[in-house]
matplotlib code that plots the C-alpha trace (Angstrom):
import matplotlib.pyplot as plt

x = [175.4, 178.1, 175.9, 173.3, 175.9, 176.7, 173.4, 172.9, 176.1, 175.8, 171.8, 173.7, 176.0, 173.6, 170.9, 173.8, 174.9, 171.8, 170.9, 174.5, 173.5, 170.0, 171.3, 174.2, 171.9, 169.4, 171.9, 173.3, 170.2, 169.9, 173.7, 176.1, 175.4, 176.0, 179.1, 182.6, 184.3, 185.7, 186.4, 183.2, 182.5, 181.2, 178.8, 179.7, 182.7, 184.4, 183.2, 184.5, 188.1, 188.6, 187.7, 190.2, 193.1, 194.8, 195.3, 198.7, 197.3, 195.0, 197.0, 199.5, 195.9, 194.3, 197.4, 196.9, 193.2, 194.1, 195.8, 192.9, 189.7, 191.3, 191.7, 188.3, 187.2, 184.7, 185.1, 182.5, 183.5, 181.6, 177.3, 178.2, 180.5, 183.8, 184.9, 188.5, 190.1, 193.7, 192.8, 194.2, 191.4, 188.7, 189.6, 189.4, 186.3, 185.2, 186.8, 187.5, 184.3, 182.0, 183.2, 180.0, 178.6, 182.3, 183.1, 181.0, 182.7, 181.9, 179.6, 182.7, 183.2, 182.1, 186.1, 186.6, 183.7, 185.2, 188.3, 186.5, 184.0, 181.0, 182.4, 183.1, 186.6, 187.6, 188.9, 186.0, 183.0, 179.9, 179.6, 177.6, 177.6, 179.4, 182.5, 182.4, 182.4, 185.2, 187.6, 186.6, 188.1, 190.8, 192.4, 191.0, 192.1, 195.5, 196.3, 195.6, 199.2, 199.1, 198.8, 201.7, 203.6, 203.5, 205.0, 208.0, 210.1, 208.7, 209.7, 213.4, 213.3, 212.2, 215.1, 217.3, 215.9, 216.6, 220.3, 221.2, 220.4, 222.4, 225.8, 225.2, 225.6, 228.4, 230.1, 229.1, 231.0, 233.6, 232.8, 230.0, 226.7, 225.4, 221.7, 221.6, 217.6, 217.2, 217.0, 213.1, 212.3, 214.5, 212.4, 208.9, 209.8, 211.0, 207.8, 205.3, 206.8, 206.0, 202.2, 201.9, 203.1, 200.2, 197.7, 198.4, 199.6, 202.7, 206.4, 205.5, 208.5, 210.0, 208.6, 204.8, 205.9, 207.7, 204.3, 201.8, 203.4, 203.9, 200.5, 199.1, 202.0, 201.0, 197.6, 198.0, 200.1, 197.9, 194.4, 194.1, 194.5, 190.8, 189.9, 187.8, 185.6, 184.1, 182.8, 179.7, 180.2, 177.2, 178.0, 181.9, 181.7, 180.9, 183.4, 185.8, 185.2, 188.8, 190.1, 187.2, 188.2, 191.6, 190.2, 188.4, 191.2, 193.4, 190.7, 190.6, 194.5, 194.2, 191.4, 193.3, 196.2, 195.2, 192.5, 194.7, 195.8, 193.3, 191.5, 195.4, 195.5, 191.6, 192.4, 195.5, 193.6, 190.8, 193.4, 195.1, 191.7, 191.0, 194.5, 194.8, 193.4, 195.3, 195.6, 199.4, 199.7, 196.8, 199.3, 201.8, 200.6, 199.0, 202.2, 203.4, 201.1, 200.3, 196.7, 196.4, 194.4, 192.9, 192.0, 189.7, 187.9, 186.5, 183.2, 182.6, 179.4, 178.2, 175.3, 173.5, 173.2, 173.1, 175.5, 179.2, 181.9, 182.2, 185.4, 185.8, 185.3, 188.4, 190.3, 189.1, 190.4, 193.6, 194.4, 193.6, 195.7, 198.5, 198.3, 197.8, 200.7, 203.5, 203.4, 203.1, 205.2, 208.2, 207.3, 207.5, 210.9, 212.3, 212.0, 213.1, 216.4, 216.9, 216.7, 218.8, 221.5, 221.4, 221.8, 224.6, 224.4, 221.2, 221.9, 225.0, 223.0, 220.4, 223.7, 225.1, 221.5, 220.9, 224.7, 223.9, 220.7, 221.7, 225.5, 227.6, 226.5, 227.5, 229.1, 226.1, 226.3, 224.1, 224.3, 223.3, 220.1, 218.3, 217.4, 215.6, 211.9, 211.1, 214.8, 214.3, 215.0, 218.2, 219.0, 219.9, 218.1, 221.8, 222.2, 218.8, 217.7, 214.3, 211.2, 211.7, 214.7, 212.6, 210.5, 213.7, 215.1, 213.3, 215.2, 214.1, 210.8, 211.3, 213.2, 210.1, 207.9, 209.6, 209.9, 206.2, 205.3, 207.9, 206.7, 203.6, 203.0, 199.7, 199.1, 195.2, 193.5, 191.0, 187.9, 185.2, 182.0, 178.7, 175.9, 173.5, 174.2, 176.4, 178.2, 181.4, 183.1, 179.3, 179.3, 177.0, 178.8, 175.8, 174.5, 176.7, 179.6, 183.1, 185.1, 189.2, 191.8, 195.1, 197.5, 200.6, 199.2, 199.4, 202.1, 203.7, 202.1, 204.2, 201.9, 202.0, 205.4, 208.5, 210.5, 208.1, 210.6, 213.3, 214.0, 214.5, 213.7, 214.6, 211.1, 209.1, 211.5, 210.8, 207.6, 207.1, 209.4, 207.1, 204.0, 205.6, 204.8, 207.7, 205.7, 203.4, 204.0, 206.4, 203.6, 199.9, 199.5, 195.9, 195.0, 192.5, 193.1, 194.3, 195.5, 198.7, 200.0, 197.3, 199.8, 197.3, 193.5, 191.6, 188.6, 186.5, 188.2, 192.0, 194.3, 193.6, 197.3, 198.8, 200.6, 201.9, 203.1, 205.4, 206.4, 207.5, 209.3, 211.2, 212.2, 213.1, 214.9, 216.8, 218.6, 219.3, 221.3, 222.6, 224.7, 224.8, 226.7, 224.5, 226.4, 225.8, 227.0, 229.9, 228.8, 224.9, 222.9, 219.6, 216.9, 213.8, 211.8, 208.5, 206.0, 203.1, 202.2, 199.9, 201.5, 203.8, 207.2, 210.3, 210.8, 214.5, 214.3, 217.1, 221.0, 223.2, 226.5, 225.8, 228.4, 228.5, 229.4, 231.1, 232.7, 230.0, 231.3]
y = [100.8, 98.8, 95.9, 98.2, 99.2, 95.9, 94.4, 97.1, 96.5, 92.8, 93.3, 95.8, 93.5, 90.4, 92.9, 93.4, 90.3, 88.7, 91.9, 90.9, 87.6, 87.5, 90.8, 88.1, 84.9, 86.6, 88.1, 84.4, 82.6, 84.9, 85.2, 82.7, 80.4, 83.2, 84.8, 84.4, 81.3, 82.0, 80.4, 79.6, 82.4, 82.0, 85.1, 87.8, 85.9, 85.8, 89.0, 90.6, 88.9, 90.4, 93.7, 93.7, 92.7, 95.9, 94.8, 94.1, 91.1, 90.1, 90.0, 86.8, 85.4, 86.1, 85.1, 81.0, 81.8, 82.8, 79.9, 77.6, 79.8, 81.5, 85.2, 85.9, 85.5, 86.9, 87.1, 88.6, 91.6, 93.4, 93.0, 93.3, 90.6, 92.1, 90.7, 90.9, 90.7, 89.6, 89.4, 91.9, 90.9, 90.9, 93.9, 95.4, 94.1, 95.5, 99.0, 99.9, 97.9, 98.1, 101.7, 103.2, 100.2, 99.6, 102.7, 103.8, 104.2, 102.0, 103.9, 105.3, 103.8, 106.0, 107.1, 107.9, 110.2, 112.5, 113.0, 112.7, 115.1, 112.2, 111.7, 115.0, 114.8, 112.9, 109.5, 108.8, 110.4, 108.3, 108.0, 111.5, 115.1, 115.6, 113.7, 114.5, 118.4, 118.1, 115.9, 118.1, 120.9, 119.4, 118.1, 121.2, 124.1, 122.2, 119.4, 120.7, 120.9, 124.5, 124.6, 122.1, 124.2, 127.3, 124.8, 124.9, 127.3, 125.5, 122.7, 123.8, 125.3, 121.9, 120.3, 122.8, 121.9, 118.3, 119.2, 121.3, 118.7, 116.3, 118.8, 120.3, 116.4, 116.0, 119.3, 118.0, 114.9, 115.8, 112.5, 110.8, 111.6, 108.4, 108.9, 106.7, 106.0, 109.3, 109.6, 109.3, 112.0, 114.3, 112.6, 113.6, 116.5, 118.4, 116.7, 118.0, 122.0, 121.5, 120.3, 122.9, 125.6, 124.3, 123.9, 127.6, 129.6, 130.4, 129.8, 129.1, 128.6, 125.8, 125.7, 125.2, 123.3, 120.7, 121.4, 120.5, 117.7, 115.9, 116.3, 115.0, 112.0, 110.9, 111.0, 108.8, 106.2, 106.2, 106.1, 102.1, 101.8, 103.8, 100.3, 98.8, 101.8, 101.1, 98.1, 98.5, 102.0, 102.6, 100.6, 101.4, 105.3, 103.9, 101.3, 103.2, 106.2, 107.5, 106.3, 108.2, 111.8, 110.6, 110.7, 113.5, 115.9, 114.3, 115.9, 119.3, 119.8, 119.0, 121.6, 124.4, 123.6, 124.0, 126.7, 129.7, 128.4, 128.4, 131.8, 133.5, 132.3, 133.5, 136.9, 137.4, 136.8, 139.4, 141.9, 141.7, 142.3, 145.1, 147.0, 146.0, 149.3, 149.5, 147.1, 147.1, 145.9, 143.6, 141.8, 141.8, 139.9, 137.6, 137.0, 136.2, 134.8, 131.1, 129.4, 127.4, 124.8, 126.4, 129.4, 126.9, 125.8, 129.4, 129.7, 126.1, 124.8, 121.4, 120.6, 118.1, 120.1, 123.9, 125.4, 126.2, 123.7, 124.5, 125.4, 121.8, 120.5, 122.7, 121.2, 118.1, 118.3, 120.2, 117.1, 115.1, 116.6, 116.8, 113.4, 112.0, 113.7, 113.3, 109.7, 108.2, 109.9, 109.8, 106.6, 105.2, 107.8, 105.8, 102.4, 103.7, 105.4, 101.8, 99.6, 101.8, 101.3, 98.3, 97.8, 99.7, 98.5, 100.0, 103.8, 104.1, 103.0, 105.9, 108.1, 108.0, 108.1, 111.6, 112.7, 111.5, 114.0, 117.0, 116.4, 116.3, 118.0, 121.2, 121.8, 123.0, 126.4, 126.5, 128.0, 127.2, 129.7, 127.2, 125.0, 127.1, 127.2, 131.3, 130.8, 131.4, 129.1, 127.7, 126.0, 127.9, 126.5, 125.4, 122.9, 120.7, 118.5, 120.4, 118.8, 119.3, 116.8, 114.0, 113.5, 112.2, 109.8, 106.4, 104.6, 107.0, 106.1, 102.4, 103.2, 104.7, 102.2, 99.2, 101.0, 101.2, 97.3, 95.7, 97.9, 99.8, 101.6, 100.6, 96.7, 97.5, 100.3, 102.5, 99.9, 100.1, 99.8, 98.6, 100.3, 96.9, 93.9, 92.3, 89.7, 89.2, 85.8, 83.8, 84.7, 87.8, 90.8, 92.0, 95.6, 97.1, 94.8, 96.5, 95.5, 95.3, 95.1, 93.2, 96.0, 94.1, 90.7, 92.1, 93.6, 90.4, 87.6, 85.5, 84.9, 88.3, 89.4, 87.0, 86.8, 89.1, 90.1, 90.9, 94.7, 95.2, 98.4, 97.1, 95.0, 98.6, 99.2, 95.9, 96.1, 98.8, 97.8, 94.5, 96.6, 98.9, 101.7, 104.0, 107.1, 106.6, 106.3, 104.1, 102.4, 103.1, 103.1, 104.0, 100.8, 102.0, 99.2, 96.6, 96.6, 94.8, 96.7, 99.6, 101.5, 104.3, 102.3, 102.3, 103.6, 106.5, 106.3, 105.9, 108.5, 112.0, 112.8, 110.2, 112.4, 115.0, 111.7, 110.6, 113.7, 114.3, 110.9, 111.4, 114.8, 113.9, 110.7, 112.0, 115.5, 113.1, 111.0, 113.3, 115.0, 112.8, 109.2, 106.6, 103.7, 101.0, 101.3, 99.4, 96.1, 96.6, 95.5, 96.8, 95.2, 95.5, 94.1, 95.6, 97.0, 98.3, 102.3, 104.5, 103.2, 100.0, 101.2, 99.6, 98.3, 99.1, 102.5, 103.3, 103.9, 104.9, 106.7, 109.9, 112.1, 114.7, 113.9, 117.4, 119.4, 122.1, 125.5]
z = [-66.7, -67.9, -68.9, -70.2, -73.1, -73.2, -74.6, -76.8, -78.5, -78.8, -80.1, -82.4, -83.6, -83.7, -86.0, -87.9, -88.7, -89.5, -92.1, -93.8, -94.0, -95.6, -98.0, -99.0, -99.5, -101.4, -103.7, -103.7, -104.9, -107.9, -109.0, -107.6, -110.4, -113.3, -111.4, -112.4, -110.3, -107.5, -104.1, -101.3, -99.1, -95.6, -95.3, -93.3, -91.8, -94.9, -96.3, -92.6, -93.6, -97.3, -95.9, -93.4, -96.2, -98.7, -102.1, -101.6, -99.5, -101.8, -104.6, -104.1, -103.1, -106.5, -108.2, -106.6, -107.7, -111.7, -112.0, -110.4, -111.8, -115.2, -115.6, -114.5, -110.8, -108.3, -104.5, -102.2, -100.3, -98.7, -99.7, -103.4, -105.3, -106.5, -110.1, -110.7, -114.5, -115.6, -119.0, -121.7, -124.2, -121.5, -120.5, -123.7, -124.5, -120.9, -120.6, -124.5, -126.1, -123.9, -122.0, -120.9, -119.2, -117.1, -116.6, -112.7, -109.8, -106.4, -103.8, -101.2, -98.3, -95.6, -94.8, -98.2, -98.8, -95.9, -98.0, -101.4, -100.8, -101.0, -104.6, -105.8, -107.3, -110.6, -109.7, -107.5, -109.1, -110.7, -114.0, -115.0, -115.9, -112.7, -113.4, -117.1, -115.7, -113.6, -116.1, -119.1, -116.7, -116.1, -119.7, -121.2, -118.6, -116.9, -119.3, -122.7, -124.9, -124.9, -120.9, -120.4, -122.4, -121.0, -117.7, -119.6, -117.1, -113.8, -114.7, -115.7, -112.3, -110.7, -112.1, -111.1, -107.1, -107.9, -109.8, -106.8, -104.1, -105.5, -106.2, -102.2, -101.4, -103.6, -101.8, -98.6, -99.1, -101.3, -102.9, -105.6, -103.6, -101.6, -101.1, -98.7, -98.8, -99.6, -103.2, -103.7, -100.7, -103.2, -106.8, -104.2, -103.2, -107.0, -108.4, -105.4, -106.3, -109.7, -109.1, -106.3, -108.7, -111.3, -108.3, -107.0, -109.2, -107.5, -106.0, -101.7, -99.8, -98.8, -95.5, -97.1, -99.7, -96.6, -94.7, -97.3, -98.8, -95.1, -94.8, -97.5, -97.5, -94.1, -94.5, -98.2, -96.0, -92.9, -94.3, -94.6, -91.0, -90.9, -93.2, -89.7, -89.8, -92.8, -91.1, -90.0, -89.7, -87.4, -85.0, -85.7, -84.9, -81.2, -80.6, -82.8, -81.4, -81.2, -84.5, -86.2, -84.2, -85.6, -89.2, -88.9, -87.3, -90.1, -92.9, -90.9, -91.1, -94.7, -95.2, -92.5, -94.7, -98.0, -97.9, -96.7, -99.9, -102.7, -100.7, -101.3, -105.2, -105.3, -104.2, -106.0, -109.1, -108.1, -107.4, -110.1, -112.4, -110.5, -110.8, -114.7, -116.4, -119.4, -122.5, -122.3, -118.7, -119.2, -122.2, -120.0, -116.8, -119.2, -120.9, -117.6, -115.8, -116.3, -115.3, -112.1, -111.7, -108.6, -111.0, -113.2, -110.2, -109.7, -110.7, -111.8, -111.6, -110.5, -113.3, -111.2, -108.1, -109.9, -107.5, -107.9, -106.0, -102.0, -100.3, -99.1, -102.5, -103.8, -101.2, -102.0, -106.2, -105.5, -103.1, -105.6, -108.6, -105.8, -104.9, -108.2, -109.9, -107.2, -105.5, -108.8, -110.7, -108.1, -107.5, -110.9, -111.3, -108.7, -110.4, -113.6, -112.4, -110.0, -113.2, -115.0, -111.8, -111.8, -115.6, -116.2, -119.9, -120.5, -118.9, -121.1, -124.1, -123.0, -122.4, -125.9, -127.8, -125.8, -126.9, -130.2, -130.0, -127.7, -127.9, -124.7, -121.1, -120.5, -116.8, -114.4, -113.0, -110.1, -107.1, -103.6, -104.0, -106.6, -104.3, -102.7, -103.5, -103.9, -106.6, -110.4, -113.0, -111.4, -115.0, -118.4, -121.1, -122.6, -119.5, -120.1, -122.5, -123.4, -124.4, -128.0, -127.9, -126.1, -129.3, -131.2, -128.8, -129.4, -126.5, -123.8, -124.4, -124.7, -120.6, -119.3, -121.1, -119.8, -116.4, -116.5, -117.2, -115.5, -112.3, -112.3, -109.8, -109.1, -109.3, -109.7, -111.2, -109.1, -109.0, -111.6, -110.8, -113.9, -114.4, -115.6, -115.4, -118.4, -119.9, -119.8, -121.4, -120.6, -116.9, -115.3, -114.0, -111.9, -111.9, -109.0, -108.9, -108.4, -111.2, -110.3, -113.3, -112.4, -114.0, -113.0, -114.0, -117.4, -117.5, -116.8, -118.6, -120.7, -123.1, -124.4, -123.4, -123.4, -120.4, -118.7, -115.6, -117.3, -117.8, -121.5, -123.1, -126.5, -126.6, -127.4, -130.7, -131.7, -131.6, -133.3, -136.2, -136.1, -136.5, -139.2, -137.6, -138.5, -137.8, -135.2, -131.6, -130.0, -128.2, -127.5, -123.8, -123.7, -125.0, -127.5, -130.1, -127.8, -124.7, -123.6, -120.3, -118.7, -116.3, -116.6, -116.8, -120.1, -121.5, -120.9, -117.2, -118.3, -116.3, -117.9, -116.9, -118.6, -120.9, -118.6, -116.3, -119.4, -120.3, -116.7, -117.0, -120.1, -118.9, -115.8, -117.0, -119.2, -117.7, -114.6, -117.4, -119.3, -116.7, -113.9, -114.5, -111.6, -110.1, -107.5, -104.0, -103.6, -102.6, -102.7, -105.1, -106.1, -104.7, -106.9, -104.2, -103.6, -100.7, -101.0, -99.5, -101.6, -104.4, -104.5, -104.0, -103.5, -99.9, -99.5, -101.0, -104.4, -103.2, -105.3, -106.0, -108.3, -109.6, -112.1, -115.5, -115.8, -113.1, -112.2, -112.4]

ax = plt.figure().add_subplot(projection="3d")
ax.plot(x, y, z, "-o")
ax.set_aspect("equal")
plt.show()
């Protein structure tokens, strides 16, 4: 019996091989000569090896490359050749000038469509009525000014979690807080209630919000060790047998998780229509009430398939807002608030231009009960800098800015994928390619900003003095005219939450400032070095001595 399987797997594997191969060489004989440089591939071997590396592998590998090949270079992973750019002009030109042809997505990876939904969410949709659906949804319904507004409150109450974190510490200690390792769990968590409030609708209590976000952490940092199935995936589900259950119950929590959920929010809405019989208490709850983004996913309506989104595709996009708006967020929070550590200099710069704006910190006067999830606002409007203020400090801005070049945090954008095959700088990017812009390559070339690794705000004031710009924005991050950093993509695919992400920045940046003074531990210094997990974070996590620039009451 034993040697019965046997045969049938190595005839498997052998069938499989030789497929890869001819697929490969055919593909070869009509391209090769027209792709981007790039380094000799052994077929299938080679192909087996890129597949098996994350991109924080690749990337020192493509950096020895750039230098050899230029910014444009093509490897072969998988049965299709992957292009990757580290060009600011050719990525304009690709992205920006030449959007609809750059701007498809890859066909998932058979792991990925279990959590995507086979391509049903933004990030990962193709190019078509069905992505344009679900992103005009999005930036209309969630993102739209008027909707981020009427935030205002939760987000005052987040920060009154994240204030009253750090004075229980201080209590504790009877000392400056020492978040030992600790300080982004507390930046993750404050950010993860505020999107669950906008996913759901409501306040859940602590114990959800602790539940869901461990879930959805775990399976962010555990789902590139599922990278093997995707390997002849066939032939994988048998010899991989376990580690595909493992997937699969992983997707199930997520969906037991999150759908007692979106059926609660659902409800709660019908509910309410039902017992709203007169026009008074109809203005009320509406005054009250704020739109979740669950609420906008209701009754929407696929127009490829004609048939409203499934249960599993809810779960699927309220993941995906989830995700999207907490790891990187935090993540890049993190960075921000470690530079500004570790440059003393440049936080008390930040420190007096917020006085100079909002005038000294009041003392805080929160009490134990704000931490708590189910609380209310925890802050008084007198004890934040509100949003209004951010628009008239330049140098806050020019923090988060620099915080966002010097480290993005994501090195690569999500992969594009063309729709024809086109020119790009005399070679052929063929119909199908995946397409991979170098985010942090850019962010850090020389030519384009002097002394790239150095953290120095002041380069976005310059810059806008130099383009006499006086009453525009301090820097266009989009890219639209040209791009010079792309934290948040480009084009018709750029980030549609790049906006709420810096507003959550400058917010978050600056209250932290304004009433809490951050110092070194004594004897440690920063270390800005880097690891990559969902997003590249730093590998020994921020410490740092915070106390309270007032006595709280």
């Amino acid at each position: 019996m034993e040697t019965y399987w046997f045969i049938i797997v190595v005839s498997l594997c052998i069938s499989a091989i030789l497929k890869s191969l001819f697929t490969l060489l055919s593909s070869s004989n009509n391209t090769q000569d027209k792709l981007p440089p790039g380094p000799y591939t052994i077929p299938f071997i080679g192909s087996f090896l890129w597949l098996r590396m994350s991109f924080a592998d690749i990337e020192p590998v493509l950096q020895r490359l750039k230098a050899k090949y230029g910014p444009l270079i093509s490897l072969t992973i998988g049965s299709r050749p992957s292009i990757f750019v580290a060009s600011h002009s050719l990525a304009h030109r690709a992205l920006v000038q030449n959007g609809a042809v750059f701007s498809d997505r890859p066909k998932s990876l058979p792991t990925a469509k279990i959590f995507n939904s086979n391509q049903h969410n933004i990030s990962s949709a193709r190019y078509g009525p069905t992505w344009r659906l679900l992103r005009r949804n999005l930036t209309s319904e969630i993102l739209h000014p008027s909707r981020v507004k009427s935030y205002t409150r939760a987000r005052r109450w987040v920060l009154g979690i994240l204030f009253q974190r750090f004075l229980d510490q201080n209590h504790a200690a009877d000392e400056p807080a020492n978040m030992d390792r600790t300080v982004v769990d507390h930046f993750r968590y404050a950010m993860f209630c505020l999107l669950l409030l906008m996913c759901f609708g409501d306040k859940l209590t602590e114990r959800q919000i602790q539940e869901v976000e461990s879930l959805l952490h775990r399976a962010l940092l555990s789902f590139g060790r599922y990278n093997i199935l995707n390997f002849l995936p066939r032939l994988g589900k048998i010899l991989f047998r376990n580690q595909w259950k493992e997937l699969l119950k992983l997707r199930e929590d997520q969906e037991n998780l999150l759908l007692p959920l979106i059926r609660a929010r659902i409800e709660a809405k019908r509910q309410r229509r039902n017992e709203t019989n007169d026009d008074d208490k109809e203005e009320e709850e509406e005054e009250e009430e704020v739109v979740a983004y669950v609420d906008t996913l209701v009754g929407l309506k696929l127009p490829d398939e004609k048939r409203e989104l499934s249960e599993g595709e809810m779960v699927t996009l309220c993941s995906e807002f989830l995700n999207a708006g907490t790891d990187t967020t935090s993540t890049a929070l993190q960075w921000i608030m470690a530079n500004l550590v570790k440059y003393p200099a440049v936080q008390n710069k930040l420190y007096r231009e917020i006085v100079e704006v909002v005038g000294p910190p009041p003392p805080l006067s929160l009490s134990s009960s704000s931490s708590s999830s189910s609380s209310g606002d925890g802050l008084k409007e007198t004890e934040e800098v509100k949003e209004e203020d951010l628009q008239k400090i330049p140098y806050l801005k020019a923090v988060v800015l620099e915080g966002l070049r010097r480290h993005p945090p994501g090195h690569f954008v999500l992969p594009h994928s063309v729709t024809e095959a086109v020119e790009l700088e005399g070679y052929v990017v063929p119909k199908n390619a995946t397409v991979n812009f170098m985010v942090a390559e850019m962010g850090w070339d020389p030519k384009v900003w002097e002394s790239p690794m150095e953290f120095r705000p002041e380069r976005f004031l310059e810059e806008k003095m130099a383009g006499d710009n006086s009453e525009g924005q301090l820097f266009d991050v989009t890219g639209s005219k040209e791009i010079k950093m792309m934290p948040f993509g480009a084009g018709r695919r750029v980030c549609p939450g790049s906006n709420l992400a810096l507003l959550h920045l400058e917010y978050f940046v600056a209250n932290l400032i304004w009433h809490f003074e951050w110092r070194a531990v004594d004897g440690d210094d920063v270390d800005l070095s880097e690891k990559q997990e969902f997003t590249v974070v730093m590998k020994n996590p921020l410490r740092a001595n915070i106390s309270p620039r007032v006595k709280s009451t």
